[in-house]
PAZA-916290 format. One record per residue: residue in one letter; residue number from 1; chain; x, y, z of N, C-alpha, C in turn. Coordinates in pm, 1 decimal, decimal comma, always signed. Layout:
PAZA-916290
NODE  r    k  c       nxx       nyy       nzz      caxx      cayy      cazz       cxx       cyy       czz
NODE  A  NUM  A         X         Y         Z         X         Y         Z         X         Y         Z
...
//
This chain:
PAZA-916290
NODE  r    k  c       nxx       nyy       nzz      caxx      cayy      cazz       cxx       cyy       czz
NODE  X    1  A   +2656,8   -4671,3    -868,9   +2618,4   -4569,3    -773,1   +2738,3   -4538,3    -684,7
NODE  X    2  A   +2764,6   -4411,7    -665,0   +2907,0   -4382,4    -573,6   +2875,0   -4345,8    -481,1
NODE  X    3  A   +2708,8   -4259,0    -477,7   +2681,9   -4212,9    -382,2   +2545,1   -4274,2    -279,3
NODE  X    4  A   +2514,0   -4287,7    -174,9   +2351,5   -4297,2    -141,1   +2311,2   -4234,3      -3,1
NODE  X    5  A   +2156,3   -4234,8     -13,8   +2123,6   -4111,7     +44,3   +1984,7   -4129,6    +107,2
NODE  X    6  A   +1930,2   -4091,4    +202,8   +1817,1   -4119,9    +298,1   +1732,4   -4002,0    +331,3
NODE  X    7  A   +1634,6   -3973,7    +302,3   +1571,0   -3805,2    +313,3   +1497,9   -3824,1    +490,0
NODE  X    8  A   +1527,2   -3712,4    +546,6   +1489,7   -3715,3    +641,6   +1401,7   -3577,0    +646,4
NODE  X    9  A   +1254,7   -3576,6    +686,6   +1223,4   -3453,9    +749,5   +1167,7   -3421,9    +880,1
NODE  X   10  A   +1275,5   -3335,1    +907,7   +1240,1   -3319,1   +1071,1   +1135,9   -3250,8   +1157,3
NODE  X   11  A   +1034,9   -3315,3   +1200,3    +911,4   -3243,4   +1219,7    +904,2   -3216,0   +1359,8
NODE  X   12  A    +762,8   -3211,7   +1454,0    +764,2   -3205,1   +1559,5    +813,4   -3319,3   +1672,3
NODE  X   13  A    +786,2   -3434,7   +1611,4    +807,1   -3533,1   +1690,2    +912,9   -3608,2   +1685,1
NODE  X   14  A    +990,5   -3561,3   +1576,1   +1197,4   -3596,5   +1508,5   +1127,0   -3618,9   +1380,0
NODE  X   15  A   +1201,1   -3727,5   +1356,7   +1258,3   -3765,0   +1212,8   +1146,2   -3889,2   +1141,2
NODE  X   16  A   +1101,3   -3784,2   +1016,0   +1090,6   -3957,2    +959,1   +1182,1   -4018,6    +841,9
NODE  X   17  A   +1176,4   -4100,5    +768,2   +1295,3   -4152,6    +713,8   +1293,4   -4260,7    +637,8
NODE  X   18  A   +1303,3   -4221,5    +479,7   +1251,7   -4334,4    +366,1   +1382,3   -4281,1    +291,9
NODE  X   19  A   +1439,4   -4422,2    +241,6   +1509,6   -4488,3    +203,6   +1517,6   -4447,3     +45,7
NODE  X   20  A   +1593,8   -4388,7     -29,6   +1607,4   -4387,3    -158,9   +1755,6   -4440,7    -240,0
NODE  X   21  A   +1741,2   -4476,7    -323,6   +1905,0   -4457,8    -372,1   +1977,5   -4300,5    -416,1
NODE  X   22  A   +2094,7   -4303,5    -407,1   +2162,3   -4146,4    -443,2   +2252,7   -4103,3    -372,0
NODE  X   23  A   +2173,4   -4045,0    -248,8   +2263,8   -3972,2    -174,2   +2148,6   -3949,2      -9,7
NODE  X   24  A   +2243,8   -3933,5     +95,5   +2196,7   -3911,2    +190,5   +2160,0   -3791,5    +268,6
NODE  X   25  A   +1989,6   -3727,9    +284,3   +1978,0   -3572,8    +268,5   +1913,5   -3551,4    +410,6
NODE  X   26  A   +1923,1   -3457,4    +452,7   +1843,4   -3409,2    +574,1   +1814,2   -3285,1    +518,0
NODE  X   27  A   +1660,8   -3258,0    +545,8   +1613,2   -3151,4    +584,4   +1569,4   -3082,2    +650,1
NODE  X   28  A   +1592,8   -2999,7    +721,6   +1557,0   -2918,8    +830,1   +1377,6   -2867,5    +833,1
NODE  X   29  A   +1314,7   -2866,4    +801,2   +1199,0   -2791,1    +843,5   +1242,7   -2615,7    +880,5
NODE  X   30  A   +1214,4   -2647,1   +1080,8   +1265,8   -2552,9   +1134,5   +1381,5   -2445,7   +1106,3
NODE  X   31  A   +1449,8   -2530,8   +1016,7   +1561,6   -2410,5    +953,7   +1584,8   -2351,4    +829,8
NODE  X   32  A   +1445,8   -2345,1    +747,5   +1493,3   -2351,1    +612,5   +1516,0   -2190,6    +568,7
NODE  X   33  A   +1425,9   -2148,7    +655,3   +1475,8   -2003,2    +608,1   +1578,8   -1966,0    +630,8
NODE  X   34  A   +1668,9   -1958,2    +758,0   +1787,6   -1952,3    +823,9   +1946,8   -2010,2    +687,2
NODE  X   35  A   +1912,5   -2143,0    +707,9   +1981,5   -2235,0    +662,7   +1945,0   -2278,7    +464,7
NODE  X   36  A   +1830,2   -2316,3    +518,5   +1802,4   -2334,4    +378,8   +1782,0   -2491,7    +350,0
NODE  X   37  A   +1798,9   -2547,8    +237,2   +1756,2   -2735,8    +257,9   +1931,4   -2768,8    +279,9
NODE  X   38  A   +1927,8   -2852,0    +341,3   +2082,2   -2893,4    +362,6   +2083,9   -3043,4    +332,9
NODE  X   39  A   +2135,8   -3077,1    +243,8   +2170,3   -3233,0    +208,6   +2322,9   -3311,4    +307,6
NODE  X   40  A   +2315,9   -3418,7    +322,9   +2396,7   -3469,3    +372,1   +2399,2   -3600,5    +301,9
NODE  X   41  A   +2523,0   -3607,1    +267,4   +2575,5   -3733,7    +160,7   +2679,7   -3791,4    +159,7
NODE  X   42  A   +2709,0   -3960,8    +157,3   +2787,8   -3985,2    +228,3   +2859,7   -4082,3    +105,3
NODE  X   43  A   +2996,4   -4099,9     +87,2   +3002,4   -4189,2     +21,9   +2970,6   -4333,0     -16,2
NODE  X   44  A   +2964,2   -4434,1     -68,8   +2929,3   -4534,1     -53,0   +3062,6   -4675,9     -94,1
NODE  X   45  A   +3186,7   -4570,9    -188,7   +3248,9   -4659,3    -265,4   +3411,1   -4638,2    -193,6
NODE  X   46  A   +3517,6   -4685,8    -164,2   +3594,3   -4661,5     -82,8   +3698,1   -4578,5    -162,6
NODE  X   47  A   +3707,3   -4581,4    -297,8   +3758,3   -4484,1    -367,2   +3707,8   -4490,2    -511,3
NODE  X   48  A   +3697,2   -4337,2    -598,9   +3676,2   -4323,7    -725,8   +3850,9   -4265,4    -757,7
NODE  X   49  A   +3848,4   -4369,2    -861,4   +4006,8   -4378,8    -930,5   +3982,8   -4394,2   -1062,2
NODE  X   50  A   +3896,3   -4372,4   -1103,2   +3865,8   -4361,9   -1278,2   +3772,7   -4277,0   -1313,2
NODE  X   51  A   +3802,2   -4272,2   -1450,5   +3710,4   -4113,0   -1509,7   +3573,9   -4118,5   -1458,0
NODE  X   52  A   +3497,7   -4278,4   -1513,8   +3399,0   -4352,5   -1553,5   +3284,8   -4305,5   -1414,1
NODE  X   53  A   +3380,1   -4335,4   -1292,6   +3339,7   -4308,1   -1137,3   +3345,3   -4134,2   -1138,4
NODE  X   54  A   +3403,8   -4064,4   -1173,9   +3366,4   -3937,5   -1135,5   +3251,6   -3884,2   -1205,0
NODE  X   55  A   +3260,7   -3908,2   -1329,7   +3152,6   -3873,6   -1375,7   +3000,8   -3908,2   -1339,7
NODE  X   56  A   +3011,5   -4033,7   -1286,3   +2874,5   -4092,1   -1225,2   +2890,0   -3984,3   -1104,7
NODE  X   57  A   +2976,4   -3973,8   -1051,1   +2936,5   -3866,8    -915,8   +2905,0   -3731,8    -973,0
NODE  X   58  A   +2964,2   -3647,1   -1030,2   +2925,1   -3567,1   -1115,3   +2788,2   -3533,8   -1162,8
NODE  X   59  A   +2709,8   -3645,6   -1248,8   +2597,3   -3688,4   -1260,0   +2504,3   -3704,1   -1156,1
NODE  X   60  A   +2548,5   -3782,4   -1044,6   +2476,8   -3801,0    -915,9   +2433,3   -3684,3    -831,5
NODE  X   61  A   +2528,5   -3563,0    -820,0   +2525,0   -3475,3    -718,6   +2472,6   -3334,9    -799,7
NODE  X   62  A   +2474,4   -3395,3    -903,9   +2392,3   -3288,1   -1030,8   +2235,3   -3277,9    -992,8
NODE  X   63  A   +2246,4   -3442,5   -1010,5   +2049,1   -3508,0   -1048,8   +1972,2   -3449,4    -851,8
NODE  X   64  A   +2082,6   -3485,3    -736,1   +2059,4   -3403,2    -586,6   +2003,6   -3335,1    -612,4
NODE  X   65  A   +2073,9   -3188,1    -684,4   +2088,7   -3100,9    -631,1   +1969,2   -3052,6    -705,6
NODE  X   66  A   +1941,3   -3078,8    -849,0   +1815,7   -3063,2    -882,0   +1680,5   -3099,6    -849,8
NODE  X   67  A   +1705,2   -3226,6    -780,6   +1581,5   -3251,7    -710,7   +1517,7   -3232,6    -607,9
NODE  X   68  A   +1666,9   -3179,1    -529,4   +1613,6   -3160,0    -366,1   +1596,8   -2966,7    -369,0
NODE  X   69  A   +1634,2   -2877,2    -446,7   +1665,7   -2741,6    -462,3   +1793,7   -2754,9    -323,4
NODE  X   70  A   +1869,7   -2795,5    -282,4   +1945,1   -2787,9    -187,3   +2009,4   -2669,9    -195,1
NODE  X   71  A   +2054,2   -2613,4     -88,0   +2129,0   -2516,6     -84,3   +2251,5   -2519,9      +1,0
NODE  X   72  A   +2281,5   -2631,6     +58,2   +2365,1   -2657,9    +116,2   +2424,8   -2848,9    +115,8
NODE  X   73  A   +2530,4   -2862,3     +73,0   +2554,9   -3026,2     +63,1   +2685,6   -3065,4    +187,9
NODE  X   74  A   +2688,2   -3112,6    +247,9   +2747,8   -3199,5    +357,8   +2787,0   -3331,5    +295,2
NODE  X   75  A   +2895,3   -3348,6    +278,8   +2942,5   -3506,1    +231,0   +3034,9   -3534,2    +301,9
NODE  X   76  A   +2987,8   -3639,8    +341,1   +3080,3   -3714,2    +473,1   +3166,8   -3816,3    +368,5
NODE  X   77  A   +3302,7   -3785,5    +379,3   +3385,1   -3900,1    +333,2   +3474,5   -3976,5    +397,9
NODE  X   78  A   +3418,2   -3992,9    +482,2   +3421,2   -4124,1    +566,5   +3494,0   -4263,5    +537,8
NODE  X   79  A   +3419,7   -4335,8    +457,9   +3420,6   -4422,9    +374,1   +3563,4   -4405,1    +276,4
NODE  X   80  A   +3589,4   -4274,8    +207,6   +3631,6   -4228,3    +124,4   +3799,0   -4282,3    +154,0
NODE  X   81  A   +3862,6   -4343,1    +113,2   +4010,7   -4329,4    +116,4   +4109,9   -4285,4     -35,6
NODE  X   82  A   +4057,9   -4293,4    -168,1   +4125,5   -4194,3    -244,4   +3992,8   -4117,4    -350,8
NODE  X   83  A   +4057,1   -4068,1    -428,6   +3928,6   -3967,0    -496,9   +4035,7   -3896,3    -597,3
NODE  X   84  A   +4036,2   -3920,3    -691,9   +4098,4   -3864,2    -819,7   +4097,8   -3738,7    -849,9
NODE  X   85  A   +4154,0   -3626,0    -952,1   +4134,6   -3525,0    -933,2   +3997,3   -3469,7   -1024,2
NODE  X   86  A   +3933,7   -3585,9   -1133,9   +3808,7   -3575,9   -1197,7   +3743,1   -3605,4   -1070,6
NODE  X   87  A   +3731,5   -3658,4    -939,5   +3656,6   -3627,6    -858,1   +3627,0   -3516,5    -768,1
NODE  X   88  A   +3712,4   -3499,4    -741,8   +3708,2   -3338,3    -701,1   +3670,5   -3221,5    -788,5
NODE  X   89  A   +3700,4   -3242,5    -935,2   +3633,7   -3131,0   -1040,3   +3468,3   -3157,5   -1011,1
NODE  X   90  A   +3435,7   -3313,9    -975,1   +3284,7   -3285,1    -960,5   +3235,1   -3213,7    -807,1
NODE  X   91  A   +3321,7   -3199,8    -732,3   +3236,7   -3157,3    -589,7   +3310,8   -2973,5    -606,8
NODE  X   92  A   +3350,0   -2955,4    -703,0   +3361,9   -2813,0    -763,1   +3251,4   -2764,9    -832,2
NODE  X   93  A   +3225,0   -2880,5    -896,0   +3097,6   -2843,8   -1004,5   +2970,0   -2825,4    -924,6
NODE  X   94  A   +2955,3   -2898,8    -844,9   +2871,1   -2881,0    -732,0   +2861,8   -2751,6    -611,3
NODE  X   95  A   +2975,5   -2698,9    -595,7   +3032,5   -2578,1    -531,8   +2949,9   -2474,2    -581,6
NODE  X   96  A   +3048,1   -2476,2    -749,4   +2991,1   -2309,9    -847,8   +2813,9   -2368,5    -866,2
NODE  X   97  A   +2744,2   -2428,7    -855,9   +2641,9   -2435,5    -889,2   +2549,3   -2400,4    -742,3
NODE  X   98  A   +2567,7   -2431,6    -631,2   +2554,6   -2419,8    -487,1   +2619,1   -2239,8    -471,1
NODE  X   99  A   +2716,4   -2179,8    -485,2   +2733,7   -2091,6    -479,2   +2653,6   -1944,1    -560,2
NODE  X  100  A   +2586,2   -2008,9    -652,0   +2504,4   -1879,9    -687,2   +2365,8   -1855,2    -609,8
NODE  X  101  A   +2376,4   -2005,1    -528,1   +2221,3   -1974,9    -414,5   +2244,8   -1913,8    -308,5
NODE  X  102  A   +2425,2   -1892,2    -317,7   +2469,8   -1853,9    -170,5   +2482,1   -1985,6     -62,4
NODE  X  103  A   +2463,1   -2081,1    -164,7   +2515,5   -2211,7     -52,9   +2672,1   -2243,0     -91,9
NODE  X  104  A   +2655,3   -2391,9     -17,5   +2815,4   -2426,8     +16,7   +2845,7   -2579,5      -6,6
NODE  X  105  A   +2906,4   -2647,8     -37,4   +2957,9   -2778,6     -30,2   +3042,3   -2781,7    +120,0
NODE  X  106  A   +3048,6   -2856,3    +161,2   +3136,9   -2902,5    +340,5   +3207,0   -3052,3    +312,5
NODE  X  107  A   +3225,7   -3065,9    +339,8   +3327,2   -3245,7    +328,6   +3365,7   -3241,7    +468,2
NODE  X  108  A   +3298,8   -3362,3    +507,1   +3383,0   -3385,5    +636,1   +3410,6   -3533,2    +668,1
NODE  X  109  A   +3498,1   -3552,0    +753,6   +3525,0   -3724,7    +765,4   +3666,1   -3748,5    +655,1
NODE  X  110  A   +3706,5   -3681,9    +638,7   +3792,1   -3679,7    +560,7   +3962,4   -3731,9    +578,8
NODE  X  111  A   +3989,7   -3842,1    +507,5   +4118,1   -3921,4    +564,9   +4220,3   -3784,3    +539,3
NODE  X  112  A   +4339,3   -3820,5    +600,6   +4462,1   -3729,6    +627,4   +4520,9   -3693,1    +468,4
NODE  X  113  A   +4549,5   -3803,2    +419,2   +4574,7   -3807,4    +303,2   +4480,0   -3677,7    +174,7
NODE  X  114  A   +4356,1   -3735,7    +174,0   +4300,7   -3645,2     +83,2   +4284,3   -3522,0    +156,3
NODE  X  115  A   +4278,4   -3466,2    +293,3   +4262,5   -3348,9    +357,8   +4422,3   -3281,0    +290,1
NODE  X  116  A   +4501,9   -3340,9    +345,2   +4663,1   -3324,3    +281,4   +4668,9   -3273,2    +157,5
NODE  X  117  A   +4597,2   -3331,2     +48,6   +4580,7   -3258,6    -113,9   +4469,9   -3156,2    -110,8
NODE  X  118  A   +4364,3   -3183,7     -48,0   +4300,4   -3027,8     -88,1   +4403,0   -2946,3     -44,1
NODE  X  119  A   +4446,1   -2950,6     +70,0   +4501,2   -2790,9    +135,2   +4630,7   -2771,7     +39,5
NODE  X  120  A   +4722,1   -2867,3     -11,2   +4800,3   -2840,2     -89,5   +4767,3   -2763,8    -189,1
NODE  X  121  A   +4621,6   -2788,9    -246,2   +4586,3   -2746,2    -375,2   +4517,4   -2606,1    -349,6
NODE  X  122  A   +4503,0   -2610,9    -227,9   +4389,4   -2467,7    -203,2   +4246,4   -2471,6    -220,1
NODE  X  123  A   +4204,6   -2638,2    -267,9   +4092,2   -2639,0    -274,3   +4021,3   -2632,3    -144,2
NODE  X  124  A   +4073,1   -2597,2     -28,7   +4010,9   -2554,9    +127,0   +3990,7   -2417,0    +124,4
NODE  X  125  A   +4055,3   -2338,8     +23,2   +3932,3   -2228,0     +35,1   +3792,7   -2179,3     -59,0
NODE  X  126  A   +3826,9   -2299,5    -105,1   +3642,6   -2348,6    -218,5   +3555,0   -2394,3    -128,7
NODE  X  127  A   +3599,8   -2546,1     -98,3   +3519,5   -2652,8      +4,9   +3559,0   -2624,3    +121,6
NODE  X  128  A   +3437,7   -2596,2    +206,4   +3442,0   -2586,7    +366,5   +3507,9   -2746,3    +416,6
NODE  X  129  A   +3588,4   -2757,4    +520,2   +3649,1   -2888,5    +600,1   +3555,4   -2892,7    +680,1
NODE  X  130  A   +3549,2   -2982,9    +771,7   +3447,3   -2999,5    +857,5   +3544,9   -3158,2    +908,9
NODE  X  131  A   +3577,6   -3161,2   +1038,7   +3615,3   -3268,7   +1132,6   +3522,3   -3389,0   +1076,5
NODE  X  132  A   +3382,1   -3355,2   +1130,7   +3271,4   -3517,8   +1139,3   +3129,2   -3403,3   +1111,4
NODE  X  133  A   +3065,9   -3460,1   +1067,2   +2900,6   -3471,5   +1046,2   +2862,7   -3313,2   +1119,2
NODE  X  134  A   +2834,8   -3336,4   +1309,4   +2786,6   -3221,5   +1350,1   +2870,4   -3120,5   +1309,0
NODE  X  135  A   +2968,6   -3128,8   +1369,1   +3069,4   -3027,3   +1300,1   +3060,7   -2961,2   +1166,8
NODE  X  136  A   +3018,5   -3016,1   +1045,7   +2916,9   -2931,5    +916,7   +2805,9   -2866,8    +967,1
NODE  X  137  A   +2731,0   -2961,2   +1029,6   +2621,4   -2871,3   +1025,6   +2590,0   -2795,4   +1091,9
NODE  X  138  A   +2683,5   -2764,0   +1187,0   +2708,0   -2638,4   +1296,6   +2764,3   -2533,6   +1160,0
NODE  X  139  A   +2873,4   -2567,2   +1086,2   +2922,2   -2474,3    +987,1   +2814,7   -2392,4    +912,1
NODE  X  140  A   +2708,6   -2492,4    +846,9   +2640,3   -2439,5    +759,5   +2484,5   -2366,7    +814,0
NODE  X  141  A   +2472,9   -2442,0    +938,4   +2386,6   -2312,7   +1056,8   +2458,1   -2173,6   +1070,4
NODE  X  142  A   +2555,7   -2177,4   +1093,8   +2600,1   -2063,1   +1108,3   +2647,6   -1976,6    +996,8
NODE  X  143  A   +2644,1   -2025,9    +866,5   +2654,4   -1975,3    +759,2   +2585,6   -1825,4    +734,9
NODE  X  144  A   +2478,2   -1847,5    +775,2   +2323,2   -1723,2    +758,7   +2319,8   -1686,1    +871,7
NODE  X  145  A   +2382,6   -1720,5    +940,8   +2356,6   -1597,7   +1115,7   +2335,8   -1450,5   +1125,6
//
């Protein structure tokens, strides 16, 4: 597992909050029309450096995105200190598949280093940056304004 994940839905009284393996998701209620379902997912592994690992993420953020209909993914890489370039083909794959709903992938938490290679690569004008956590999800609120 590379990734895991906690569903939250936010009702009148906050949050409730059961525990799954995968990936870590919030859903808005109050915002879905606006916003839409917004996942938030965080790494779990301190780097994927082999094929074997991207592809499980690949796989992982596939099986999300089908289960939750998300329309928006937030991945905090935090945790994250390297990530191969078969890892990044998967949070692309995740992008073009998110992009025909009109959603977005965000990464935020992101060490200097891998921030340093997206922008080299230009993959910052695919994947939204995002500083930390609120900071996405201010991005992807304001996405549909």
């Amino acid at each position: 597992m590379v990734i895991s994940y906690m569903r939250h839905e936010q009702g009148i009284a906050g949050g409730l909050a059961a525990e799954q393996s995968g990936v870590k998701i919030i859903r808005h209620r109050g915002e879905q029309s606006r916003a839409g379902v917004v996942c938030l997912a965080e790494f779990v592994v301190k780097e994927i450096s082999r094929p074997d690992q991207a592809q499980d993420l690949r796989s992982e953020l596939a099986q999300l995105l089908k289960d939750t209909g998300a329309q928006f993914l937030i991945m905090d890489c935090s945790n994250l200190e390297h990530l191969v370039t078969l890892g990044f083909g998967a949070l692309l794959s995740a992008q073009k598949r998110l992009a025909t709903q009109g959603g977005r992938v965000v990464l935020c938490g992101i060490n200097p280093l891998l921030r340093d290679g997206l922008v080299r690569c230009s993959l910052d004008r695919i994947l939204l940056l995002a500083d930390d956590v609120p900071t996405a999800l201010a991005l992807v609120k304001g996405n549909n304004s």
